[in-house]
C-alpha positions as CSV (number, residue, x, y, z in Angstrom):
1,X,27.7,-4.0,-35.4
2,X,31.2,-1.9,-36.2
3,X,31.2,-0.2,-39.4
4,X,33.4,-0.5,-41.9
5,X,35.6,2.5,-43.2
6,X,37.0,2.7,-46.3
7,X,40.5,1.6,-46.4
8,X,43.0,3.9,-48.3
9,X,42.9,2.3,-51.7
10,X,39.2,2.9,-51.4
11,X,39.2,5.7,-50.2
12,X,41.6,7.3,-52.4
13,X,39.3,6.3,-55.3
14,X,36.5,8.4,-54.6
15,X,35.9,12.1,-56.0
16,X,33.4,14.1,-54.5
17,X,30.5,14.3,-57.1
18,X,29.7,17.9,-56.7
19,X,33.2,19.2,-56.8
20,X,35.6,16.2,-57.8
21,X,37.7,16.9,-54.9
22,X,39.3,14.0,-52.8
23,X,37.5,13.0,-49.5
24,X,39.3,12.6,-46.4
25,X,37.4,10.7,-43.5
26,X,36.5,12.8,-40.7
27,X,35.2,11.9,-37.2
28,X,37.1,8.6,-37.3
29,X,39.1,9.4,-33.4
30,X,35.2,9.8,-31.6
31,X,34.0,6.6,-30.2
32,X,31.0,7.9,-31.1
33,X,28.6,10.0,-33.0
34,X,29.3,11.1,-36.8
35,X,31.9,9.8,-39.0
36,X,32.2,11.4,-42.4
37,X,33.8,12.0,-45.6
38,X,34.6,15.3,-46.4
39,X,36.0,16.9,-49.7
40,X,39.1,19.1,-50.1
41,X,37.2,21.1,-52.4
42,X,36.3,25.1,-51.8
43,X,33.1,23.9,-50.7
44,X,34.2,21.1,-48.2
45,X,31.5,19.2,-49.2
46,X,30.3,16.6,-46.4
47,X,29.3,13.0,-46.8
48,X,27.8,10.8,-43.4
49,X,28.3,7.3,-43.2
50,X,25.0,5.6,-42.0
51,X,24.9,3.5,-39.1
52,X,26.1,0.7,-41.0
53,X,28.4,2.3,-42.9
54,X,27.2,3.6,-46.3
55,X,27.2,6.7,-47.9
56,X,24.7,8.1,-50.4
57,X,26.0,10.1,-52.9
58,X,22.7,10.4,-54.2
59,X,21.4,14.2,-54.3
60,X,19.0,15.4,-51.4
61,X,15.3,14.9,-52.3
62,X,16.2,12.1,-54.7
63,X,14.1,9.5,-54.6
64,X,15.0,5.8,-53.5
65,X,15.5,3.7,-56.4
66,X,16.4,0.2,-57.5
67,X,15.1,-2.9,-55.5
68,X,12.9,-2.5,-52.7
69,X,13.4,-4.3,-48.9
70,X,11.5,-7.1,-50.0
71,X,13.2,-7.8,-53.5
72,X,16.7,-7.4,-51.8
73,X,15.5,-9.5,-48.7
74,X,14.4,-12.4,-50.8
75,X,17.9,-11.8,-53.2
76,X,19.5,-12.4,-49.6
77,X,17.6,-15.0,-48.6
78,X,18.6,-17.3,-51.5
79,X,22.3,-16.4,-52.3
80,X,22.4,-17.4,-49.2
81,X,21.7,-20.8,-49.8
82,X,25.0,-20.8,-52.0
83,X,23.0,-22.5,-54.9
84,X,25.1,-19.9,-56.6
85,X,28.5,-19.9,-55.4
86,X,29.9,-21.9,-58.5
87,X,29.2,-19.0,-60.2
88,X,30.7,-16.7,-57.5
89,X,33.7,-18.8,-57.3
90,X,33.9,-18.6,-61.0
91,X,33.7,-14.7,-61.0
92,X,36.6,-14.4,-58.3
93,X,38.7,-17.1,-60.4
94,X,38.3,-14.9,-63.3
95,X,39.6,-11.7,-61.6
96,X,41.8,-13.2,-60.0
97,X,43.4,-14.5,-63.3
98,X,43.8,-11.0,-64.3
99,X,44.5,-8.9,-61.4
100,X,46.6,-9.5,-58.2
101,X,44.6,-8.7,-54.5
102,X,46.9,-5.7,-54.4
103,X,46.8,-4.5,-57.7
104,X,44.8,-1.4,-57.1
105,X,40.6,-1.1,-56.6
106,X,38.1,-3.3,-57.5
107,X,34.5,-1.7,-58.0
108,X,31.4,-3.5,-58.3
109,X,28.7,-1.9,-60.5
110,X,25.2,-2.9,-59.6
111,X,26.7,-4.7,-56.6
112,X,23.1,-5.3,-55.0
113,X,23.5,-7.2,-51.4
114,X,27.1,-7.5,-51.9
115,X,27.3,-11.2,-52.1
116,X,29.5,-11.1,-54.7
117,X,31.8,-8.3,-53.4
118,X,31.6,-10.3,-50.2
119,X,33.4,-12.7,-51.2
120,X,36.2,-10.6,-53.9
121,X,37.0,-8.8,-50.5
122,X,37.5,-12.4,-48.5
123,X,40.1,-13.0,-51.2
124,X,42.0,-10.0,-50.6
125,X,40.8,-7.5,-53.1
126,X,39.9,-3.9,-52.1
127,X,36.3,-3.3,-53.1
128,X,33.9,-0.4,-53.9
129,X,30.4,-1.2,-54.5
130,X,28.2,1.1,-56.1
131,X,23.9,0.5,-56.2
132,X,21.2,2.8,-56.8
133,X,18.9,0.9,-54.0
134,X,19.5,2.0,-50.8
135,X,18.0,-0.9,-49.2
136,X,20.7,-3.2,-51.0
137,X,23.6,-1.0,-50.2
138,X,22.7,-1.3,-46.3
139,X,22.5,-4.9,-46.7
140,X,25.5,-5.2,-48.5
141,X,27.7,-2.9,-45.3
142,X,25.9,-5.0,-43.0
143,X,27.2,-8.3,-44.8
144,X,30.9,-6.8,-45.3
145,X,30.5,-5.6,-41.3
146,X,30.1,-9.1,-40.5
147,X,32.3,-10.7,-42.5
148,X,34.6,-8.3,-40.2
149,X,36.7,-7.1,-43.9
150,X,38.7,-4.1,-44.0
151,X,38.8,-3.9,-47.3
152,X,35.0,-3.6,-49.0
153,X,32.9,-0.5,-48.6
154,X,29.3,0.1,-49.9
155,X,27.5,4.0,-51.6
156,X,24.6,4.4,-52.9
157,X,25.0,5.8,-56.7
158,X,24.4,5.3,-60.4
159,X,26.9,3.2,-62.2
160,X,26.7,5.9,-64.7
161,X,27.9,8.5,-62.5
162,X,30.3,7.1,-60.6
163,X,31.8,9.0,-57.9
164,X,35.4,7.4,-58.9
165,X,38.6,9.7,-59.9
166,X,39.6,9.2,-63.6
167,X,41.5,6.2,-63.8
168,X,41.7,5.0,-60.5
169,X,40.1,1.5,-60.7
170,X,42.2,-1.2,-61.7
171,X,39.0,-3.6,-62.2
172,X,35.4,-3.3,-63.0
173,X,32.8,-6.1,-61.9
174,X,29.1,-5.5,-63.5
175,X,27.2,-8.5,-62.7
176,X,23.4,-8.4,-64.7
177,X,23.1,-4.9,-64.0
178,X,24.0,-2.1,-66.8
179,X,26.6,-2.0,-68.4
180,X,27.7,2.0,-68.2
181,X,31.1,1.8,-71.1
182,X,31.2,5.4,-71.0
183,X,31.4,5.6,-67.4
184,X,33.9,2.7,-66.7
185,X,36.5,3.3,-69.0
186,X,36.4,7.0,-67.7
187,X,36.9,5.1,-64.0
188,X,39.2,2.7,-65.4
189,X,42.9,2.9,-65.8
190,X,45.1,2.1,-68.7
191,X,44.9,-1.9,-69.4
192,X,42.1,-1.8,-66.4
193,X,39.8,-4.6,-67.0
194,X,35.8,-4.9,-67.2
195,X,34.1,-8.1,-65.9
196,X,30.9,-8.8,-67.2
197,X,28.4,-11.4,-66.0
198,X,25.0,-12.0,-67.7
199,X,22.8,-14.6,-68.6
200,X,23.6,-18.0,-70.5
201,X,20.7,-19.1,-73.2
202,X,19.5,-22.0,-70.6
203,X,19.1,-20.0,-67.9
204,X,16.8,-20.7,-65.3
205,X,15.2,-22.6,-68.0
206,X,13.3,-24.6,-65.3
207,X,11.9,-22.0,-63.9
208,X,10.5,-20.3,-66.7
209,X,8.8,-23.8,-67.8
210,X,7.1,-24.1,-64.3
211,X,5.6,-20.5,-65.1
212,X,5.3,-20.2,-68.5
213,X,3.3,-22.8,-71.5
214,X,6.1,-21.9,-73.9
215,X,10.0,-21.2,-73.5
216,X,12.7,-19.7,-75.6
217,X,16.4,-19.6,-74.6
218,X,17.6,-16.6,-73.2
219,X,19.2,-14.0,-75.6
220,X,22.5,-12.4,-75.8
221,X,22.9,-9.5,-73.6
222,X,22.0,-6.0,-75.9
223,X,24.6,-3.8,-74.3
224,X,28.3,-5.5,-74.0
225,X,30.8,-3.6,-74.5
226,X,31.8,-2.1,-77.9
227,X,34.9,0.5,-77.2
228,X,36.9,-2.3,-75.1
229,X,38.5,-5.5,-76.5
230,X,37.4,-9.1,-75.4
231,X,40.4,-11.1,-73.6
232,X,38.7,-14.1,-71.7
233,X,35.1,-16.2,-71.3
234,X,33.9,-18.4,-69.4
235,X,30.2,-20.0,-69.4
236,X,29.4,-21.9,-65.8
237,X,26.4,-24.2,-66.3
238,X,25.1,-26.9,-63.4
239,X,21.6,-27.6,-62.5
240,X,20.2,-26.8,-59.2
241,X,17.3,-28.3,-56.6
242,X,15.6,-25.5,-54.6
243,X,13.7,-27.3,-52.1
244,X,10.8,-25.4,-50.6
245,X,8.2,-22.7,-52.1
246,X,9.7,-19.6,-50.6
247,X,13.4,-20.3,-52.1
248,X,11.2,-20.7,-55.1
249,X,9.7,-17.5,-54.4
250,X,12.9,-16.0,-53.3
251,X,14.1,-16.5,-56.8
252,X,11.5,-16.0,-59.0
253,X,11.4,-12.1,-57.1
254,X,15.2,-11.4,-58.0
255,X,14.7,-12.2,-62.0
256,X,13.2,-10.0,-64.6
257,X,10.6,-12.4,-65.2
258,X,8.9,-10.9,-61.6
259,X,7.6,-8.2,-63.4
260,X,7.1,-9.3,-66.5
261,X,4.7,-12.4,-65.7
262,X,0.7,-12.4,-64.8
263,X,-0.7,-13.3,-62.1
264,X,-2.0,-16.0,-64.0
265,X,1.4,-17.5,-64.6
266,X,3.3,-16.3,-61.4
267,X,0.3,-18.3,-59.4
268,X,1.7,-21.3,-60.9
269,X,4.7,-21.6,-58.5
270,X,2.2,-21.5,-55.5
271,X,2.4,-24.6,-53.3
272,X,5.5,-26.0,-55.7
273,X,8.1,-26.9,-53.1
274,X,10.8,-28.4,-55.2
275,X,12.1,-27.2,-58.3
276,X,14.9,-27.9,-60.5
277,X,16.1,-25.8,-63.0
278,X,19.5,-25.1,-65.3
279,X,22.0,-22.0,-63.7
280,X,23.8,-20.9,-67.0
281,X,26.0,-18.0,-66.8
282,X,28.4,-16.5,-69.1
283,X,31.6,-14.4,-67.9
284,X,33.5,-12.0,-70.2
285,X,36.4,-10.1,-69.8
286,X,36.8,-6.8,-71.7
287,X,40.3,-4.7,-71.6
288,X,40.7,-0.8,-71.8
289,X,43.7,-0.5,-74.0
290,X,46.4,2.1,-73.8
């Protein structure tokens, strides 16, 4: 599988995190061996792209963090099934109702398995996606690598230390991971825009009936944004069917409620091999003014 290097919007973007100087790829005319990026900076700091095509800008010694193979496996396993597309197509309607493909960079904070960025880079944007797991960041390059895009590349880093220059994204997409305002309106440019997606009170309502003997809806998120001003919604709500106990499985591992439930109530989904259950998400857009 090719690897994907970071085109020159992307790549343009990025600041070395030690230094803040501006990378240049290196190693790019072998056929094989090492390709890297490497800063202009006294230093000449030195960044290698994995096999499939990530960097970690993660210090050495630092321990992995974020999801694990098996939480980002089963995430994979059952965006796969697309139950969740309307919300994906929703998320790329959104952006793309406030920012044109070419309009600059696109970064995805807390962009998992890349799913989402996935498909922002099939419509045309340029895409940098940023997650502190290392397992979901491979995933995520291996995805873009076989979509066969040009334009999406994958690092693993903290969404509150973005390797980013000031100013140099155009958009911000932070789908039910942290929301970092500090951090993105430093990344952001004038009139850049944050997308925020987070859960809807119904929520996966079904599936927390199937687990637990009493249900509340879900409340609003704690940590929207309070420096930026609100210039769009949108709430997507549909039910869905998943048909056999391992999508069940799948989806109960990539929601909070995986480590919040016993193993009293998480035994309940055991042998269940159909549930249905409400998808409620809510989209805002937030603007950095001038």
């Amino acid at each position: 599988m090719k690897r994907i290097l970071p085109n020159k919007t992307i790549l343009n973007s990025l600041s070395c995190p030690i230094c803040s100087g501006n990378f240049s790829l290196k190693g790019v005319e072998l056929e094989r061996g090492s390709i890297s990026l490497l800063c202009d900076g006294v230093r000449k700091h030195c960044y290698d792209l994995s096999s499939s095509g990530y960097v970690n800008f993660m210090p050495p010694g630092h321990s992995d963090g974020g999801d694990s193979k098996a939480a980002v496996r089963a995430r994979t396993e059952f965006l796969n099934t697309d139950l969740y597309r309307p919300c994906a197509d929703a998320l790329t309607e959104m952006l793309a109702k406030h920012l044109a493909p070419n309009d600059g960079l696109v970064l995805d904070a807390g962009c998992g398995e890349g799913y989402y960025t996935e498909l922002l880079a099939r419509k045309g944007f340029s895409c940098l996606g940023f997650d502190l797991s290392r397992a979901a960041v491979d995933a995520a390059s291996k995805r873009m690598a076989r979509a066969d895009h040009d334009n999406g590349f994958f690092c693993v880093g903290s969404v509150f230390e973005l390797p980013v220059a000031e100013n140099s994204c155009a958009a911000i997409v932070n789908i039910f991971a942290p929301c970092a305002e500090n951090e993105f309106l430093r990344a952001l440019r004038s009139r850049g825009i944050l997308l925020v997606a987070y859960a809807g009170p119904e929520h996966l309502m079904g599936l927390k009936r199937a687990i637990y003997n009493t249900t509340k809806e879900n409340d609003g998120r704690a940590d929207l944004p309070k420096q930026m001003k609100q210039i769009d919604e949108l709430r997507v709500r549909y039910s869905i069917s998943v048909k056999t106990e391992a999508q069940i499985q799948n989806l109960f591992a990539m929601t909070p409620y995986y480590w919040r439930t016993s193993p009293t109530d998480a035994e309940k989904l055991r042998g269940l091999n159909e549930l249905d259950t409400e998808v409620d998400m809510i989209f805002s857009v937030y603007r950095k003014d001038e």
